[in-house]
N, C-alpha and C positions, 0 to 999 in steps of 0.2 A: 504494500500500500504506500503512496506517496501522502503526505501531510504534508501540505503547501502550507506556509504561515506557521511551523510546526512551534515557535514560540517558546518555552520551555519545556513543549514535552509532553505538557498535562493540560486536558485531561487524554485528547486523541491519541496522540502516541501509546501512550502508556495503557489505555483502556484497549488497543490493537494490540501490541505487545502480550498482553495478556492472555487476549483471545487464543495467541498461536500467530499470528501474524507477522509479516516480515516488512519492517517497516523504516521508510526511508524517510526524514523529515527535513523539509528544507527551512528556510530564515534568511530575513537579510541584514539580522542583528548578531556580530559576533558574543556577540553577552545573551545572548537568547539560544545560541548554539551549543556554549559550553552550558549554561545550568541544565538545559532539556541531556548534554550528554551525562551530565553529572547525575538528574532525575532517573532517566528512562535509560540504562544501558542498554539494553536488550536493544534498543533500534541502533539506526546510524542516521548524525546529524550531518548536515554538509550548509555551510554557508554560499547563501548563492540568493543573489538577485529573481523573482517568480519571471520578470520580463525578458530573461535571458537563460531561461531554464536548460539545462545540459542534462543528458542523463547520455553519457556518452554508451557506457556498457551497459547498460540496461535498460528494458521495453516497459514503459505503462502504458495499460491499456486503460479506457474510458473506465470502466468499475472496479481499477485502481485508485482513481483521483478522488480524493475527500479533502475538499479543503477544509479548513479548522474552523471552528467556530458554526458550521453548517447542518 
C-alpha cells in the first residue's frame, strides 16, 4: 500500500502495518519521515515531494493508493 501524506505514521500506516500489509509511506516533511520511521517500523518511509512521485522499482496499482487522512 502506498500512504501518500504518510505524516508520522499514525494512524494509516500503522493500522496497514498491522493488518499484514506492506506499506510504503511517503512525506514531504523530513521530521515527519523520521518520527513515522521511529513510530511504525514495520513500513518504509521515503521522503519525497507527492508532485514528483518516483516509485522507480516498484508498481502501485489504483487499490494500492490510500491517501491519509481519506
Amino acid at each position: 500500500m502506498l500512504d501518500i501524506g504518510s505524516g508520522t505514521g499514525r494512524p494509516v500506516s500503522h493500522t496497514l502495518v498491522e493488518a499484514g500489509c506492506e506499506v510504503t509511506g511517503i512525506d514531504g516533511s523530513s521530521t515527519m519521515v523520521e518520527l513515522a520511521r521511529q513510530q511504525v517500523p514495520g513500513a518504509r518511509f521515503e521522503l519525497q515531494d507527492v508532485r514528483s512521485l518516483q516509485a522507480a522499482d516498484e508498481t502501485f496499482h489504483g487499490d494500492d493508493l490510500l491517501p491519509s487522512g481519506q
